[in-house]
C-alpha positions as CSV (number, residue, x, y, z in Angstrom):
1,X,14.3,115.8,-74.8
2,X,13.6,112.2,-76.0
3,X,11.6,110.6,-73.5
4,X,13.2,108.0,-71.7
5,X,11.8,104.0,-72.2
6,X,11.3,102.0,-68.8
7,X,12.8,98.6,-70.1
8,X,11.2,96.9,-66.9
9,X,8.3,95.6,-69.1
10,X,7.6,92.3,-68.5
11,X,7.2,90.2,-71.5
12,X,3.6,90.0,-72.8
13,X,3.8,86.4,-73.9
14,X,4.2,83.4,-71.4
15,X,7.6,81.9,-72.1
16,X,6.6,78.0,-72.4
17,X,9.6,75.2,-71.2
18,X,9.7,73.0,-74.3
19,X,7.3,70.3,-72.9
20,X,5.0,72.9,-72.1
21,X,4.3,72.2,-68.4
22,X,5.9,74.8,-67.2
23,X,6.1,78.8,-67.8
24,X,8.5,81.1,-66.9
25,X,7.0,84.2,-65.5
26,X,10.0,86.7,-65.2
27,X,11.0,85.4,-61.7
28,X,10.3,81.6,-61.4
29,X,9.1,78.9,-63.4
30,X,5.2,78.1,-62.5
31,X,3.5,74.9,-63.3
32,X,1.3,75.1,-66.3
33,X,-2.0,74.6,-64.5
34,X,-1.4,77.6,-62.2
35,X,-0.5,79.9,-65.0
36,X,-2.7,83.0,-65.6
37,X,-2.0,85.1,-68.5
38,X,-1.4,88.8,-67.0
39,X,-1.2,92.2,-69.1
40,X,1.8,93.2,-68.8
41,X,3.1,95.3,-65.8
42,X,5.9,97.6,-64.9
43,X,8.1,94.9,-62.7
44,X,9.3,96.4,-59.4
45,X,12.7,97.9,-58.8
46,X,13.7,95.2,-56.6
47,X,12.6,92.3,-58.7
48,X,13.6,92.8,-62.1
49,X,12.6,90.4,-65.5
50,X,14.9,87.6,-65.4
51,X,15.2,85.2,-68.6
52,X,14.5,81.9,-68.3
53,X,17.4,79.6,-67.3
54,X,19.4,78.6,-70.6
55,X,20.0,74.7,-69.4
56,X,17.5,72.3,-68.0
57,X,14.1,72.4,-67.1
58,X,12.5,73.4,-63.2
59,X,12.5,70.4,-61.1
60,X,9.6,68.2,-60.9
61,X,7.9,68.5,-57.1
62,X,8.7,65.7,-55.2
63,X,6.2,63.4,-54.5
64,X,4.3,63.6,-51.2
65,X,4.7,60.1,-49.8
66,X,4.8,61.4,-46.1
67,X,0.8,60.0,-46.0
68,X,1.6,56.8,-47.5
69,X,4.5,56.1,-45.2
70,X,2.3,57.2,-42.2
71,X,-0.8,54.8,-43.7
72,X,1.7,52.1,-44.1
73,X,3.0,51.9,-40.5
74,X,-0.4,52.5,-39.2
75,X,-1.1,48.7,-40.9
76,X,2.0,47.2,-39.3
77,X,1.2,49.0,-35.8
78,X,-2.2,46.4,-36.8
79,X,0.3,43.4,-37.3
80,X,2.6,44.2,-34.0
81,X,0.4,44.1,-32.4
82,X,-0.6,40.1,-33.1
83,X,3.3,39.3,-33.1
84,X,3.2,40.9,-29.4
85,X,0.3,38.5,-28.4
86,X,2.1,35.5,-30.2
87,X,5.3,36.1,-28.6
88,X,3.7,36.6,-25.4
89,X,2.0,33.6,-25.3
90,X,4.9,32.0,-26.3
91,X,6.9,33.3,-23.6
92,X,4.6,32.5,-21.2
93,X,3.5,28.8,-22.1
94,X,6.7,27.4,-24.0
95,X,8.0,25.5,-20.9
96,X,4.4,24.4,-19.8
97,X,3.2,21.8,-22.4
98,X,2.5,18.2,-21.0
99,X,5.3,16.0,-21.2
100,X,5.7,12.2,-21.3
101,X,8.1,10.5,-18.9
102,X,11.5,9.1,-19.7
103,X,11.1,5.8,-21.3
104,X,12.7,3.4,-19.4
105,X,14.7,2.2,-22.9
106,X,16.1,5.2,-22.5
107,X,20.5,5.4,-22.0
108,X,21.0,6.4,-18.4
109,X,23.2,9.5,-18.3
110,X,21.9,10.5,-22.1
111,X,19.1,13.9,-22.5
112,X,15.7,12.7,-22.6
113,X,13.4,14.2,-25.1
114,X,11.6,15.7,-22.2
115,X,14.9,16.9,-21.2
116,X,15.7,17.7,-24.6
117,X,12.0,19.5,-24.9
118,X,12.2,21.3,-21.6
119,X,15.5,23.3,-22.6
120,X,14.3,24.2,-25.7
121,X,11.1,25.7,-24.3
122,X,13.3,27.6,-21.9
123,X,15.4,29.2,-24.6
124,X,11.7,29.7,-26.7
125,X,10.2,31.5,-23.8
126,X,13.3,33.7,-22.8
127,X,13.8,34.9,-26.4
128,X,10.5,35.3,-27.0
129,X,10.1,37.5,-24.1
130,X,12.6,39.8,-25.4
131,X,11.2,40.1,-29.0
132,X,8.0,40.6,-27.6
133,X,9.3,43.6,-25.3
134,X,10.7,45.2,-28.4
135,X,7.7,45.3,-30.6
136,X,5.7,46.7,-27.3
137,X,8.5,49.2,-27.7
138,X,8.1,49.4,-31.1
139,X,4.1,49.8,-30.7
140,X,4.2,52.5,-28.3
141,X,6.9,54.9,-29.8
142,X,4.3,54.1,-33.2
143,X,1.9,57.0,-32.8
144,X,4.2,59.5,-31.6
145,X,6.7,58.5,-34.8
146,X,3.2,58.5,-37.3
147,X,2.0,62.2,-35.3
148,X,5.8,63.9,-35.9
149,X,6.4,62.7,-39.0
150,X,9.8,61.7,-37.5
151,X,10.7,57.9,-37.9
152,X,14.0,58.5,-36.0
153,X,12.8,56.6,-32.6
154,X,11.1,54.0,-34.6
155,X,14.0,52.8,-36.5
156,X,15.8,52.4,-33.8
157,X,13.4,50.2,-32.2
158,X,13.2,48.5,-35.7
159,X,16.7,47.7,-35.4
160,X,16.7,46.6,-31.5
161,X,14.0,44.1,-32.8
162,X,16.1,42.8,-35.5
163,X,19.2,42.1,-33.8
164,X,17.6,40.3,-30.9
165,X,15.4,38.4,-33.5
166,X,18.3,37.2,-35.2
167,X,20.2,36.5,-31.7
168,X,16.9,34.3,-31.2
169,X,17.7,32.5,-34.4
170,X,21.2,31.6,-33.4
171,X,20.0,30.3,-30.2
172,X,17.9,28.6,-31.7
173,X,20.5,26.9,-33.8
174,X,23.1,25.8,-30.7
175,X,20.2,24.1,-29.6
176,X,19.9,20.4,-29.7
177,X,15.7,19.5,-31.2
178,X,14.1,17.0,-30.0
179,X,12.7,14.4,-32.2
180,X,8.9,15.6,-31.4
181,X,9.7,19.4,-32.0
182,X,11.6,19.3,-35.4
183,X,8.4,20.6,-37.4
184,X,7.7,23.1,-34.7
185,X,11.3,24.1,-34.6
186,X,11.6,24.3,-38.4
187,X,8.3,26.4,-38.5
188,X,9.7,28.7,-35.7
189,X,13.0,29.4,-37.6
190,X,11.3,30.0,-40.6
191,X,8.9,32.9,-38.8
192,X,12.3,34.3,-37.8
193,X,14.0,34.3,-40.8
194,X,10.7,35.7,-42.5
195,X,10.7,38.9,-39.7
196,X,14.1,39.4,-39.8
197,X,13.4,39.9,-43.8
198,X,10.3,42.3,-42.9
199,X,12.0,44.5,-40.1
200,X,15.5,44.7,-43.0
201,X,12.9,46.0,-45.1
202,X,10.7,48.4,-42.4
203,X,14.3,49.9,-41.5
204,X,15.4,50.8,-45.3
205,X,11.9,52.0,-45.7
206,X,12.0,54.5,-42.6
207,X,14.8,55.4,-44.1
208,X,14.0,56.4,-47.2
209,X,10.7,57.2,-46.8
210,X,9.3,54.6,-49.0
211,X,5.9,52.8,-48.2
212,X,7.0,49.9,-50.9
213,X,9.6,48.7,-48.8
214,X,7.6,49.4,-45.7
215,X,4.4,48.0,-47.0
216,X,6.9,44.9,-48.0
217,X,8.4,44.7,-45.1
218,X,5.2,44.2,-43.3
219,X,3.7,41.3,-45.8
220,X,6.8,39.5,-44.6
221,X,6.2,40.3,-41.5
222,X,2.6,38.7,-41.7
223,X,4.2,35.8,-43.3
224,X,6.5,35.6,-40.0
225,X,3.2,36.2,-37.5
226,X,1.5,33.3,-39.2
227,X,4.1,31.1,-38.9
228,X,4.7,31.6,-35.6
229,X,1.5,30.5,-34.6
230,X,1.9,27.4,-36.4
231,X,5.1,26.9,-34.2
232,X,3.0,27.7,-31.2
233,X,0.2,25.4,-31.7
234,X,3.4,22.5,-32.6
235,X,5.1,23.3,-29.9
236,X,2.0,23.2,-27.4
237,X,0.5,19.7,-29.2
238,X,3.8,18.6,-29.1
239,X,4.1,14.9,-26.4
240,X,8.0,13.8,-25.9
């Protein structure tokens, strides 16, 4: 009787993908650099030689950017905190600044600029209160979001921190400025408009998981912190 031929010979030749950087060993494709030429061995009953796909090539890994995500909100948790101080200081001394008296030219029955100066500081130091709440919020869900890997609870603080920055701005713009705060006020809207650009980006980049948008969002977010204590030190010098 002829004896029979166990056809469960894998091959002896690696079977190269056509840009060589991968090689099909009989059950997967392995990456080139991980390939060790083997004599060839009966395969097992359960795992049989299978040919390598006809169409396409083995995915390309995906690219670990967990760490630079996590290295990239570790710098904004850096920034947040300085916006927190800003905001807070804002909050707490907007209303506080010295103020000159109403000139006596002045139309009885008409806002004074200290009038004027006074409301503005109110609205300052009630919105900034809020802001700053949110990136405290922001700031102390941080670690827990960077340790998990799970951005979830962040975003959403993201996205508390932009609405109320943006119901800031509007305030902001039903406002009537007094003369002596125009630069501080244009400088303060500009910070605003300049963090509600960063935290737009911070939120698509939790989202994706992409440390360009994040790391983006953040310079803009810089830009906002520094011009927001420009406003600050306007708003403070400011005499009406």
């Amino acid at each position: 009787m002829a004896q029979q031929t166990d056809e469960r010979v894998a091959p002896a030749q690696p079977q190269w993908a056509p840009d060589k950087q991968w090689w099909w060993d009989g059950q997967k494709w392995v990456p080139a650099a991980e390939v060790r030429v083997q004599a060839p061995t009966l395969a097992p009953p359960w795992a049989p030689v299978v040919p390598p796909p006809a169409i396409g090539y083995p995915p390309q890994p995906q690219k670990k950017t967990g760490h630079k995500v996590r290295n990239s909100l570790i710098g904004l948790g850096v920034l947040v905190v300085a916006i927190i101080a800003i905001a807070s200081a804002n909050a707490g001394s907007s209303t506080n600044s010295p103020s000159r008296s109403p000139s006596a030219a002045s139309t009885p029955g008409a806002p004074t600029q200290a009038s004027l100066k006074a409301a503005y500081g109110k609205v300052v130091a009630a919105d900034a209160k809020v802001v700053s709440g949110d990136f405290t919020q922001f700031s102390n869900d941080l670690n827990g979001c960077i340790a998990k890997g799970d951005y979830t609870t962040c975003k959403a603080d993201a996205v508390t921190a932009r609405a109320d920055v943006q119901t800031f701005k509007s305030d902001l713009n039903a406002l009537t400025v007094p003369a002596c705060l125009t630069a501080a006020d244009s400088k303060l809207k500009s910070s605003l408009n300049s963090t509600d650009t960063g935290l737009a980006s911070i939120i698509s980049g939790m989202t994706d998981m992409s440390a360009s948008e994040i790391t983006r969002g953040s310079t803009d977010i810089q830009t906002g912190t520094t011009e927001l204590n420009q406003a600050t030190a306007l708003m403070n010098s400011a005499s009406c």
